[in-house]
C-alpha positions in Angstrom: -10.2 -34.6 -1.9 -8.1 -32.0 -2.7 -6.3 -32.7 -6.2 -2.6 -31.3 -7.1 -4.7 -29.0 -9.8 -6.4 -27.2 -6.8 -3.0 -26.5 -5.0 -1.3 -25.3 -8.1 -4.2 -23.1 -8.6 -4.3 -21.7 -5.2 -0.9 -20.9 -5.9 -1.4 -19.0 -9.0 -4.5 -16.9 -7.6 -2.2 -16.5 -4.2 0.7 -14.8 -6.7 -1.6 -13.0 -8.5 -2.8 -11.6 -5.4 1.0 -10.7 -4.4 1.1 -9.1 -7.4 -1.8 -6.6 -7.3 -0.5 -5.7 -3.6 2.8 -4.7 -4.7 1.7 -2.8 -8.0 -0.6 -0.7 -5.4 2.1 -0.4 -3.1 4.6 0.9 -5.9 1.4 3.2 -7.1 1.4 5.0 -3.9 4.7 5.4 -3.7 5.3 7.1 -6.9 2.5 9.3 -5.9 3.8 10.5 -2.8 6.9 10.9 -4.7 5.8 12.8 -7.2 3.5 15.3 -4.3 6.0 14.8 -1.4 9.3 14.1 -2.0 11.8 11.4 -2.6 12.8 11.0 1.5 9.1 11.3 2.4 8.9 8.7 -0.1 11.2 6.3 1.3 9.8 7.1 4.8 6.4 5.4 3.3 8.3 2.8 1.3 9.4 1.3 4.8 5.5 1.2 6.2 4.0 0.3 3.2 6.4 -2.6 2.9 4.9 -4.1 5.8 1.2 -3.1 5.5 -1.5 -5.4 4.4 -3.8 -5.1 0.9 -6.8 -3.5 3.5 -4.8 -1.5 5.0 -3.3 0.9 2.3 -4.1 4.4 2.5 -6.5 5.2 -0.6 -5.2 8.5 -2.8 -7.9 10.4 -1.7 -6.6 10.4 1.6 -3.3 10.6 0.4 -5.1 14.1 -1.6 -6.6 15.4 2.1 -3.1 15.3 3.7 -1.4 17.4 1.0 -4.5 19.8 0.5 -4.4 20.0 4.4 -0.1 20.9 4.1 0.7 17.4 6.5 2.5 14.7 5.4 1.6 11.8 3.8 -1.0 9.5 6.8 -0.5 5.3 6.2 -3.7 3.2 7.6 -3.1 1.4 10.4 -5.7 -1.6 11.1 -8.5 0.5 8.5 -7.6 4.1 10.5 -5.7 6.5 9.7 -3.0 7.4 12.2 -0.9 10.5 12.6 2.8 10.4 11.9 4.1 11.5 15.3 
C-alpha cells in the first residue's frame, strides 16, 4: 500500500530534482554569458528552458564551440545539433 509518507516523499525527492535541473540550467547560462554574450545568452535561456536534465549540453562542449569560434551548440535528444 502506498502510505501518505511515500507520496510526500516522492514529492520532496521530485522538487529536489527540479531544483538541481534549474541550478544546471542557470550554470550554463551564466557561462555562456560570461564566454558569449548577454543575447547569445538569452537565445540559450529560451532552449534550455525547455530541455530535459539528459539533455543539457555539458561545458566541455560548450568549451569545443568557443575554442572552435561557433556559437554556443544545445543537445537535442543526447546529440548535439547545429544552430541553423
Amino acid at each position: 500500500m502506498y502510505t501518505f509518507g511515500q507520496y510526500v516523499a516522492d514529492k520532496e525527492k521530485e522538487g529536489e530534482a527540479r531544483g538541481v535541473v534549474q541550478g544546471r540550467k542557470q550554470f550554463l547560462l551564466e557561462f555562456i554569458r560570461q564566454v558569449w554574450s548577454d543575447a547569445e545568452a538569452e537565445r540559450c535561456a529560451r532552449e534550455l528552458d525547455t530541455a530535459e536534465f539528459h539533455d543539457l549540453p555539458d561545458i566541455a562542449g560548450l568549451m569545443a564551440d568557443q575554442a572552435a569560434g561557433r556559437p554556443p551548440r544545445l543537445r537535442t535528444c543526447g546529440r548535439t545539433k547545429p544552430r541553423t
